[in-house]
C-alpha positions as CSV (number, residue, x, y, z in Angstrom):
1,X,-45.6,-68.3,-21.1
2,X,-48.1,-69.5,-18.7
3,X,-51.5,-67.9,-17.8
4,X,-51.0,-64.5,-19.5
5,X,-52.9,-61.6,-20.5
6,X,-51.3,-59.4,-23.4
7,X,-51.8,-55.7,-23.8
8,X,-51.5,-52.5,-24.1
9,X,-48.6,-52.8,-27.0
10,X,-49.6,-49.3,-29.0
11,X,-47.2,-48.4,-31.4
12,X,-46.8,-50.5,-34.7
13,X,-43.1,-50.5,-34.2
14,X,-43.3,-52.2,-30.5
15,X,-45.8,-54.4,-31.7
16,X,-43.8,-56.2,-34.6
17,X,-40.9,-56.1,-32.0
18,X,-43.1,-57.8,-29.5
19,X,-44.5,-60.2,-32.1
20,X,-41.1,-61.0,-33.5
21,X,-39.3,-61.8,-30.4
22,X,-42.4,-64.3,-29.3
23,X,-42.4,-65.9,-32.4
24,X,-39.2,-66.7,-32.0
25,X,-38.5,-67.3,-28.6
26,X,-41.8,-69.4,-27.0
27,X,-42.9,-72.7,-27.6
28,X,-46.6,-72.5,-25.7
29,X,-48.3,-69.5,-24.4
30,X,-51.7,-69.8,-22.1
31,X,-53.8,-66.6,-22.3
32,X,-56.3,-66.3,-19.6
33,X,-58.8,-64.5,-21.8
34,X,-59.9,-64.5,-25.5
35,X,-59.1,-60.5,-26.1
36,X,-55.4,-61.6,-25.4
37,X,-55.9,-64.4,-28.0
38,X,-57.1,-61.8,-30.4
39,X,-54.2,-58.8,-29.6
40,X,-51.4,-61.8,-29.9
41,X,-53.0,-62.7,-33.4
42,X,-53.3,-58.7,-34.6
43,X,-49.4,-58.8,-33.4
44,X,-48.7,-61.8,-36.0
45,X,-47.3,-64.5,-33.8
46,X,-48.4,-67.7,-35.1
47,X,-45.5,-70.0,-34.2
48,X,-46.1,-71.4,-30.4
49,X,-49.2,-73.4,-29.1
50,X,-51.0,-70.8,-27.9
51,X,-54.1,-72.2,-26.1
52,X,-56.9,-70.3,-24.0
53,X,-57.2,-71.8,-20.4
54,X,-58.3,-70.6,-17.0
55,X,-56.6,-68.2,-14.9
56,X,-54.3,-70.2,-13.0
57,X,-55.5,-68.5,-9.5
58,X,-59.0,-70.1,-10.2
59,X,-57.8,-73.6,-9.5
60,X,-56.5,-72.4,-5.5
61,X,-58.0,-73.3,-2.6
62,X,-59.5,-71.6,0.3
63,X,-58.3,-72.0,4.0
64,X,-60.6,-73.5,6.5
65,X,-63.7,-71.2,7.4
66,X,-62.4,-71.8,11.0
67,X,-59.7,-69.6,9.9
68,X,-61.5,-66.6,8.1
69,X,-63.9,-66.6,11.4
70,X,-60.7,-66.7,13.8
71,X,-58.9,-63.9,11.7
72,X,-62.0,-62.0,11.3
73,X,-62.9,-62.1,15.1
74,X,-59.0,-61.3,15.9
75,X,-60.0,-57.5,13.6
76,X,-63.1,-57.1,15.4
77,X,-65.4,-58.4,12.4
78,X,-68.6,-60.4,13.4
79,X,-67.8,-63.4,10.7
80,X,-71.6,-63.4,10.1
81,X,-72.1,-59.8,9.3
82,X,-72.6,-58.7,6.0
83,X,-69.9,-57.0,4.1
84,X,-68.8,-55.1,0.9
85,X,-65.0,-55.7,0.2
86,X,-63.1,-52.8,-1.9
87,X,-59.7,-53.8,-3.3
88,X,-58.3,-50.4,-4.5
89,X,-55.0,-49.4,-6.2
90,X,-53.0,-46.7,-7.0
91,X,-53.3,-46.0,-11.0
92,X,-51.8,-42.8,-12.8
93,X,-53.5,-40.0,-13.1
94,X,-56.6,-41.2,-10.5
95,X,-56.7,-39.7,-7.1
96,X,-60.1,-39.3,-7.0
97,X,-61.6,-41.8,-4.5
98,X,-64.8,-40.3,-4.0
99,X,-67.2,-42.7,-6.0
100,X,-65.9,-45.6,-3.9
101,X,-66.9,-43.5,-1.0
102,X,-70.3,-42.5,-1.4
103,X,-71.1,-46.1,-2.6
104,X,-69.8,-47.7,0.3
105,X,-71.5,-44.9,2.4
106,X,-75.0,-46.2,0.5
107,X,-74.2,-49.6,0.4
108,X,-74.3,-49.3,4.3
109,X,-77.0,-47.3,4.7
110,X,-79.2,-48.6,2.1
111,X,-78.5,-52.5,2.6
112,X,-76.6,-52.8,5.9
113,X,-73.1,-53.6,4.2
114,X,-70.1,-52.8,6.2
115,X,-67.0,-51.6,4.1
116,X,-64.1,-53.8,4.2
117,X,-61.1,-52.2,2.2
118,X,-58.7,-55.4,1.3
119,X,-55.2,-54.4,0.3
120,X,-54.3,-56.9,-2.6
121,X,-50.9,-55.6,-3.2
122,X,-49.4,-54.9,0.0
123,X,-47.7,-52.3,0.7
124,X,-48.8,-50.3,-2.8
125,X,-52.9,-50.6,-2.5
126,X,-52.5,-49.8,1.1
127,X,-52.2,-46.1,0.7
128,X,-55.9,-46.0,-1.3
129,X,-57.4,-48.3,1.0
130,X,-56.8,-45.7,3.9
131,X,-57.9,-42.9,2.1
132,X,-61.1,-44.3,1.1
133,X,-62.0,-45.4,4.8
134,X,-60.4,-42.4,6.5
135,X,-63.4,-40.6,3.9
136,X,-66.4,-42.8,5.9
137,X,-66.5,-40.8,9.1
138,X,-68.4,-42.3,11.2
139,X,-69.6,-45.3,9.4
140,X,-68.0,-48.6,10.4
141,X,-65.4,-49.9,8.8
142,X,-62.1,-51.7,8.4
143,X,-59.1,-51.9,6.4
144,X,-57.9,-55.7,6.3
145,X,-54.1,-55.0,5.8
146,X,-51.6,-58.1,6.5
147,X,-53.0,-60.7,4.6
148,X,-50.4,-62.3,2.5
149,X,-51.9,-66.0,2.5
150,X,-53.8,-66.2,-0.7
151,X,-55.2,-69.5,0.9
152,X,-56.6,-66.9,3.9
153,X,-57.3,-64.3,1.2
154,X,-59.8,-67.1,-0.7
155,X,-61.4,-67.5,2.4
156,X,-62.3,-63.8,3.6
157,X,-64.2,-63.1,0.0
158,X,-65.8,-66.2,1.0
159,X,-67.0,-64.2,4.0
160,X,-68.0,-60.9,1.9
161,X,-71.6,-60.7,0.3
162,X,-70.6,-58.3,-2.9
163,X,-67.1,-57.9,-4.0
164,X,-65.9,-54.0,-5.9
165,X,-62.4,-54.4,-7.1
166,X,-59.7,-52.4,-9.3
167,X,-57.7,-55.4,-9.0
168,X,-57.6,-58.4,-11.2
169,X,-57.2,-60.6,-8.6
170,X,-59.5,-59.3,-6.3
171,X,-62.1,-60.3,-9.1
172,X,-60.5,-63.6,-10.5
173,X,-61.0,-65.3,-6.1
174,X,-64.4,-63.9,-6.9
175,X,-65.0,-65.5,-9.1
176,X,-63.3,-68.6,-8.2
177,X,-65.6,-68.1,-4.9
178,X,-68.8,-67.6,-6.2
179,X,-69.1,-64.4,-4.8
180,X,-70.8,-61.2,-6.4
181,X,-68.8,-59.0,-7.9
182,X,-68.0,-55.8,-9.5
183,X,-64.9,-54.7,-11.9
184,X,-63.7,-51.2,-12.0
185,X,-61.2,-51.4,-15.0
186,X,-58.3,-49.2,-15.6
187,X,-56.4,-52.0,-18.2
188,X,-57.5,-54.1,-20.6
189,X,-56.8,-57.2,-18.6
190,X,-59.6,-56.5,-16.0
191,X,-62.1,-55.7,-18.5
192,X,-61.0,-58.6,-20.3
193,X,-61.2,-61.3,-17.8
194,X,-65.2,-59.4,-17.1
195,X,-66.2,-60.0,-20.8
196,X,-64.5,-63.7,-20.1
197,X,-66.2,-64.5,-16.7
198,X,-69.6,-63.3,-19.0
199,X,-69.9,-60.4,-15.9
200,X,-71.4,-57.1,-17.7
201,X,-70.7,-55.2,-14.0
202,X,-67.6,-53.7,-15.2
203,X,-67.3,-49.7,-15.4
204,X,-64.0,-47.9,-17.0
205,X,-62.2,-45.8,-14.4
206,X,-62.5,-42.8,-16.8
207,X,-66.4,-43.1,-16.4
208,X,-66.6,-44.1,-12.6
209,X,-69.5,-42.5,-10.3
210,X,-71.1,-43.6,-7.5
């Protein structure tokens, strides 16, 4: 098992399962962060290798910046403006996008940062991304859908000045990028990769404001 985060397993039955059919079954498991280590240890497997390492997506390169400031300038972006990229998703029981409004409504007003909505997961975190910039009005704005080159992907954060993500990944080419950024978690495995990447910016969905 490569790269992996583990968690939520909740009830004691599914957890010896769990920890009965890895122990038996896997050789070598990478965990991208040390909460996973610890849940995989409460779950008593003890027979693979089981190593902490990076998140695989941090070792991926970026495009060219030619290529960000040609796909940027093909959407209409100035690649030298400043930006605030939102990477949104759908999550049970959370319709309510108005926090990531009104922040990206002060983050323009306040500090000049125009809202980029990135849909990681395409078509899924489409659907919130619209919602969320059809609630700017007249603010300017852009929802970057059709990127599925992770290379290109790399590249556009490179291009943002602060990052605000639900999505893991949107935070992990942060990170890789040396960009800003901030971690909105709904799972364990967001707000375990913040505590790993030593990021105290990360807010629970259930206690999200703007």
């Amino acid at each position: 098992m490569y790269g992996c985060g583990i968690g939520h397993v909740h009830r004691s039955f599914n957890r010896r399962i769990a920890g009965a059919v890895l122990d038996k079954n896997v050789d070598v498991i990478t965990l991208r962060d040390p909460d996973s280590l610890q849940e995989l240890s409460s779950m008593g497997v003890t027979h693979p290798d089981v190593r902490m390492a990076a998140d695989p997506t941090l070792s991926l390169s970026a495009a060219s910046d030619d290529d960000a400031r040609r796909f940027m300038q093909s959407r209409g972006l100035d690649p030298d403006g400043k930006y605030l990229c939102f990477a949104l998703r759908q999550w049970k029981g959370f319709d309510d996008l108005s926090p990531f409004i009104e922040a990206a409504k002060y983050a323009y007003e306040y500090y000049g940062l125009t809202p980029v909505f990135i849909p990681f997961e395409q078509p899924r975190d489409i659907q919130p991304s619209r919602a969320a910039a059809d609630g700017l009005g007249d603010i300017p704005h852009i929802v970057l859908d059709g990127v599925s080159d992770v290379q290109l992907m790399l590249a556009l954060l490179l291009r943002m000045t602060l990052v605000c993500a639900m999505r893991l990944h949107a935070l992990v080419f942060s990170a890789a990028a040396g960009i800003p950024f901030i971690g909105v978690s709904y799972d364990i495995k967001v707000a375990g990769f913040m505590k790993y990447a030593e990021n105290p910016c990360c807010i629970p969905l259930d206690g999200l404001n703007a």
